[in-house]
C-alpha positions in Angstrom: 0.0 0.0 0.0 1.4 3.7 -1.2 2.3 5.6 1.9 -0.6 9.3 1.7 0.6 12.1 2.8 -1.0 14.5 4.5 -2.1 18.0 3.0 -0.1 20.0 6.2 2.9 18.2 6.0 5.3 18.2 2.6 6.3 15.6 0.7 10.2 14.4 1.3 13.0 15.5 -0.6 13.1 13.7 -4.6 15.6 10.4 -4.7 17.0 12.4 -8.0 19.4 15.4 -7.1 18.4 17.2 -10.3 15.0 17.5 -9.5 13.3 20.4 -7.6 10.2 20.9 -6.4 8.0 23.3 -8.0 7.6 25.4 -5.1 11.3 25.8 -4.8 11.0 26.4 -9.3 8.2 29.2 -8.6 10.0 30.8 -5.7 13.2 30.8 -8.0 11.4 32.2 -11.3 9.5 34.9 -9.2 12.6 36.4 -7.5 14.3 36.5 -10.9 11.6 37.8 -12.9 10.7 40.6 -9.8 14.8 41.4 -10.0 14.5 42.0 -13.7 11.3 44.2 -13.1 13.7 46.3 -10.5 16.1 46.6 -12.6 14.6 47.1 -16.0 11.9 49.4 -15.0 11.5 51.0 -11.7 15.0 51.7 -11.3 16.5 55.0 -13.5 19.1 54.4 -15.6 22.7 55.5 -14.8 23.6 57.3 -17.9 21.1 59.5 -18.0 18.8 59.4 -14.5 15.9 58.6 -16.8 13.3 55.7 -16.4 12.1 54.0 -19.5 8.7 55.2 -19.4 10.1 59.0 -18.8 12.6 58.4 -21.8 9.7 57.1 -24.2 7.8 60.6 -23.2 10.7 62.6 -24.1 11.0 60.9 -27.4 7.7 61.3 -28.1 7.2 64.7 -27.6 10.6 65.3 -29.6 8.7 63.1 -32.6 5.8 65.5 -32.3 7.7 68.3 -32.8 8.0 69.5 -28.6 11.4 70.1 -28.3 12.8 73.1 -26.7 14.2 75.9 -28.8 15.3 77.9 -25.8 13.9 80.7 -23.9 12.2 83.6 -25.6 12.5 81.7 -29.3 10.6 82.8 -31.9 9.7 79.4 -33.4 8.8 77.9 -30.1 6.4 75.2 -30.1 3.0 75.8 -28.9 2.0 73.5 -26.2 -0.6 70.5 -26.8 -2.9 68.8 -24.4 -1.2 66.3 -22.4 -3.9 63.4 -23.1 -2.0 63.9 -26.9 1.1 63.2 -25.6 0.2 60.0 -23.6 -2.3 59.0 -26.2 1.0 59.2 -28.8 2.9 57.1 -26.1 0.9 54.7 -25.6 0.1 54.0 -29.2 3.4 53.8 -30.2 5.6 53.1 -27.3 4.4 52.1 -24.1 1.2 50.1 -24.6 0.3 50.0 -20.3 -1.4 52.2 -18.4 -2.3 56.3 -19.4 -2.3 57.1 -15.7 1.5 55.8 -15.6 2.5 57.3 -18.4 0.6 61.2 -17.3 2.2 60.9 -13.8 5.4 60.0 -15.0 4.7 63.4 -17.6 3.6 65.1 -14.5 6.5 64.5 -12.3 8.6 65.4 -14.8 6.6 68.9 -15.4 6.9 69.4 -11.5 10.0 72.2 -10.6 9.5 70.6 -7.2 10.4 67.2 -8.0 13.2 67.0 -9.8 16.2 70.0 -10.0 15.8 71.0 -13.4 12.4 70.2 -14.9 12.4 68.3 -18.2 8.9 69.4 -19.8 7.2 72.9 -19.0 3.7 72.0 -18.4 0.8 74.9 -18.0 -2.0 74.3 -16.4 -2.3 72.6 -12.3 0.2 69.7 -12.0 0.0 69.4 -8.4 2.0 71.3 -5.3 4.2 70.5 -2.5 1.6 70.1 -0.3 0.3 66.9 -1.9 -2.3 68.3 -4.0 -2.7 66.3 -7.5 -2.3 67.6 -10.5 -5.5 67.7 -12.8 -6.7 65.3 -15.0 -4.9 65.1 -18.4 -7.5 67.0 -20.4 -6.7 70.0 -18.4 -2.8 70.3 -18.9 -0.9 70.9 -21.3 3.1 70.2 -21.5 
């Protein structure tokens, strides 16, 4: 008769040393894929201090024409709403969430939040005090 084993309690170790348990697989494979997460996303990159998602705006808003031509130009560009510029992201380069990609535009709009801000946004994009910035429709970068 096959020795049962009890849900609570886990099975022993395999016979074979090459074989793991799927738990121990899983445990491995998440940890690895959370790293790459880490490392790939959430954490900036050292050449430049940008995130991905921050570097896709940029280039975006370059591809549509939103560069910066310096202060007092004559040919500078008007600004556009800033649901245009995440609807151009995320149809082109980064197809995951528009309220990712407006508060990464937002934080990058904000002379608060980082020492020299990368997009000049008109319109309410939040204080130091906490206070959000409006919804997309309303700014413009």
């Amino acid at each position: 008769m096959p020795e049962q084993f009890s849900l609570l309690t886990p099975p022993p170790p395999p016979e074979n040393p090459d074989a793991i348990t799927l738990a121990h697989y899983a445990e491995r494979a998440y940890l690895e894929y959370a790293l790459s997460v880490v490392k790939g996303r959430a954490l900036p990159d050292v050449c430049d201090g940008a995130k991905p998602v921050q570097r896709r705006i940029l280039y975006s808003m370059q591809r549509m024409g939103l560069g910066h031509s310096g202060p007092g130009a004559a040919g500078a560009p008007k600004p556009v709403k800033s649901a245009r510029v995440v609807g151009d992201v995320l149809g082109r380069f980064h197809p995951h969430s528009d309220q990712a990609a407006y508060d990464a535009l937002v934080r990058m709009a904000q002379d608060f939040a980082l020492r020299y801000p990368l997009i000049d946004g008109q319109g309410n994009f939040g204080s130091r005090d906490g206070d959000g910035a409006a919804a997309m429709r309303y700014t413009e970068a």
